[in-house]
N, C-alpha and C positions, 0 to 999 in steps of 0.2 A: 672872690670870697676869701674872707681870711678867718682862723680859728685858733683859739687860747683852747687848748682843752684842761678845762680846770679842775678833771679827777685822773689822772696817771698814775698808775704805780709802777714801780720798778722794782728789783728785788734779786738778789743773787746767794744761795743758800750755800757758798760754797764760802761766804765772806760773813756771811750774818745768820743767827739764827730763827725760824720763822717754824713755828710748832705748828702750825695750821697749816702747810700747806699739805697737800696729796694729789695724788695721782699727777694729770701732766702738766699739773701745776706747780711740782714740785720741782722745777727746774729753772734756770738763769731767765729772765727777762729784766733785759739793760738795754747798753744804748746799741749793740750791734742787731737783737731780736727787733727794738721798735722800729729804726731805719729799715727795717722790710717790711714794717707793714705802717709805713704812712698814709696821711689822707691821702687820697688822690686831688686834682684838678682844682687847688688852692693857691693861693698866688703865697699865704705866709702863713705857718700853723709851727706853736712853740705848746706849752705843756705848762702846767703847775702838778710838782709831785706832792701827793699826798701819802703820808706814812702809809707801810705796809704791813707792819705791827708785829716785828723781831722783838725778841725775850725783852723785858721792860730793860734791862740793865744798857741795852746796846740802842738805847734810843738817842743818843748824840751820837754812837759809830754808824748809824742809819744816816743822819745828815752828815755828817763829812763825808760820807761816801758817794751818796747822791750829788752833791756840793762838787768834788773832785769831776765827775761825769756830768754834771750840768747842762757844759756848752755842746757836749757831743751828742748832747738827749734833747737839744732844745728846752731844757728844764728851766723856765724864769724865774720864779720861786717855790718853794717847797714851805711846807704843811708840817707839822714835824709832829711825833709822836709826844704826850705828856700826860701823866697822871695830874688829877687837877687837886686829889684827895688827900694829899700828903704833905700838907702845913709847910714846915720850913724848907721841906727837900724840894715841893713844887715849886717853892720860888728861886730856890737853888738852882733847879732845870733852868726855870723861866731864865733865870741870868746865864746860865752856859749860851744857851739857844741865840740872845744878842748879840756871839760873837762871830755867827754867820749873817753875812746879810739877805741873803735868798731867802732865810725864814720870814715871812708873812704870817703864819698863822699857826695853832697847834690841833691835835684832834686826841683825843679821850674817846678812844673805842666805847660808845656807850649801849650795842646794842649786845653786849654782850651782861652788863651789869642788871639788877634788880631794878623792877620798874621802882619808879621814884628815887631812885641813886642819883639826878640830875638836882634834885629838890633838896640836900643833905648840905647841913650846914658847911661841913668840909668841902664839899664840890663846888660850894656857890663861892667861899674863900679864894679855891685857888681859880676861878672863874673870873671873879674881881682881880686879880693879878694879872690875869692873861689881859683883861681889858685896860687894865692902868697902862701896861708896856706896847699899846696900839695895837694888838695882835688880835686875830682873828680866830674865830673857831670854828671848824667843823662839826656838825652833828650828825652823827651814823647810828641811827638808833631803826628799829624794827617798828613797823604798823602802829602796836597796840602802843609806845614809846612815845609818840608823839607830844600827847599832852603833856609830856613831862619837859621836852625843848619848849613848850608855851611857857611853861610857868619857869623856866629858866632865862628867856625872852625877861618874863615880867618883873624877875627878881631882880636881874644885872641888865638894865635897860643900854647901858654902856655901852654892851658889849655885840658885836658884832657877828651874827651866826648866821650859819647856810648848811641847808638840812640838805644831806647827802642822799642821790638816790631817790628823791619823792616821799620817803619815810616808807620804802619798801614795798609798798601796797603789794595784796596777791594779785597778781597778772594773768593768773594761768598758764596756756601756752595755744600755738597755734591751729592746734584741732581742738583745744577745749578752754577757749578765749574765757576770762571773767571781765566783767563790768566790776568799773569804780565801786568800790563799798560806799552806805552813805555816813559809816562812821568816821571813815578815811577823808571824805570830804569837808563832814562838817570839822573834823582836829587840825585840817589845813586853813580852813576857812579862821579858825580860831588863831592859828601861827600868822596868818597873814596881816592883822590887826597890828603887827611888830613890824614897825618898817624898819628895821634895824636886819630884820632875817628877810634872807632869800633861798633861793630851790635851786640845786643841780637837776637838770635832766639828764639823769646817768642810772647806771644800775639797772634799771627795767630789762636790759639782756638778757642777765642774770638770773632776773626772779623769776621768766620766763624759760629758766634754764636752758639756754639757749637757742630756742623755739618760738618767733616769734616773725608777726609781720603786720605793715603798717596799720591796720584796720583796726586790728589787737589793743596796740599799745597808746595811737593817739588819743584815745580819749581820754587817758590818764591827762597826757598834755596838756589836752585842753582843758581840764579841770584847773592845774596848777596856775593857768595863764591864766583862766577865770580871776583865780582867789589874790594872784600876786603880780600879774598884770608883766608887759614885755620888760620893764625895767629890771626886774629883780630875780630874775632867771637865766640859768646859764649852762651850756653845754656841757658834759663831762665824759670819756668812753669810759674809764672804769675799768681801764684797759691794764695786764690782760686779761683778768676776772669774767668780766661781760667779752670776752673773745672765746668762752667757754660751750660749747656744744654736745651735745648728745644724741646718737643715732635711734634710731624708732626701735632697734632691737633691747633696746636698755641698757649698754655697753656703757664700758667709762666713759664718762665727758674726756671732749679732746679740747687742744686748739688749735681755732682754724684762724688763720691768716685774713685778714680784707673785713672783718665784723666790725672793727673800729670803724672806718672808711663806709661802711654799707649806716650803723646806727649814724653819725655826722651828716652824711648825706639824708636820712630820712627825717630826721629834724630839721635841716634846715631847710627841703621841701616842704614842712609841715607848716613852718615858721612862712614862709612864702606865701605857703595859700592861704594861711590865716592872717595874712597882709600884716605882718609883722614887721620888725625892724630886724632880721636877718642878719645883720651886723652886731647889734646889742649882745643880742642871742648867744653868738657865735664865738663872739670878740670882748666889745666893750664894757659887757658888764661884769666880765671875771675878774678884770683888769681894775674897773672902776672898784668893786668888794673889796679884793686883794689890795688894794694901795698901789697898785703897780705901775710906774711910768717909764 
């Protein structure tokens, strides 16, 4: 088995600054923390970094830095952070960004914006740019957000999008599981009409705050395999975000070690018994999204 994980982050607060982070996630995770906790029992497993969303100004000292560490993270291409709203300045970015060539794609934090901020004549602008220069976009947007990556889908047909995470769904957690919503289904069912968009299976760690087990979470899966079928879905840990855990007494979330390695493995059992192509899944199809050869 081999594995493109195509949601990584890295991040080092001692070189960048990252207002978001806290607790024991407020600390280095580079290339010395991933090398201890790789897949296990993989014959070849390399990374696509995706921005980890340091102060807007330091978002080219994100990629050069990541860029510098690459080869020693396994990093094939990187995700780069960009505001897409800012007329002359986002295509200003967009031309810095060309002169790495690990950039593939950008991402516009969007679950943090006003719903319908993806639908704004300014977003859809610097949208159109991002898709002129082949590049690729991440969508990280929350549940109810969804329909707003549809109509972004249908405004810049062009462009190439892969919705981060499942578009968040609530999960629950392992003593008090939730079931698919059927609003969550049908605004996927609607994304998936774009064959230009695809799904990360990532993040569901997370939403589950790190309480979670197979029974839980596959049926999320199987929803998204439903709507978007083996081709156009793709592994991601999310790591070290989704390596995030919480003990039963309500204490800080920690991080624990081997979560990467435990979510991989449960997907691509999953992938297995739903007679899948295990490889696509895994491998080919982040590679095939991202341009990557």
């Amino acid at each position: 088995m081999r594995v493109v994980d195509s949601h990584l982050h890295l991040w080092d607060p001692t070189h960048l600054t990252y207002r978001w982070l806290e607790g024991d996630l407020n600390s280095t995770f580079a290339a010395e923390q991933l090398l201890d906790d790789q897949i296990e029992d993989v014959a070849e497993q390399v990374a696509i970094f995706v921005q980890a969303d340091p102060v807007e100004k330091q978002a080219i000292d994100e990629v050069r830095w990541v860029d510098s560490i690459a080869l020693e993270s396994g990093v094939v291409a990187i995700v780069a952070g960009a505001r897409l709203d800012r007329g002359r300045r986002t295509v200003k970015h967009l031309d810095e960004l060309a002169a790495y060539e690990r950039v593939v794609g950008v991402r516009h934090l969007l679950q943090g914006e006003k719903d319908g901020f993806a639908r704004t004549p300014e977003f859809l602008e610097g949208a159109r740019a991002v898709a002129s220069r082949g590049l690729t976009f991440d969508a990280c947007v929350r549940e109810h957000q969804i329909a707003d990556v549809t109509a972004l889908a249908e405004a810049v047909p062009e462009l190439r999008i892969v919705l981060d995470h499942m578009g968040k769904p609530a999960v629950g957690t392992d003593d008090e599981p939730l079931r698919p919503s059927s609003q969550w289904r049908w605004d996927l069912a609607q994304l998936a009409r774009h064959p230009q968009v695809y799904v990360k299976l990532s993040g569901l760690p997370a939403e589950a705050g790190g309480r979670w087990d197979e029974d839980q979470l596959e049926p999320f899966l199987d929803v998204v395999t439903k709507e978007f079928g083996e081709d156009r879905i793709m592994w991601g840990s999310d790591w070290p975000v989704s390596a995030m855990t919480s003990n039963d007494e309500g204490g800080e979330d920690f991080f624990m070690e081997g979560m990467r390695d435990d979510w991989c493995h449960t997907v691509a059992q999953w992938a297995e018994d739903r007679g899948l192509d295990v490889d696509k899944v895994l491998w080919s199809n982040a590679l095939d999204f991202y341009g990557i050869r």
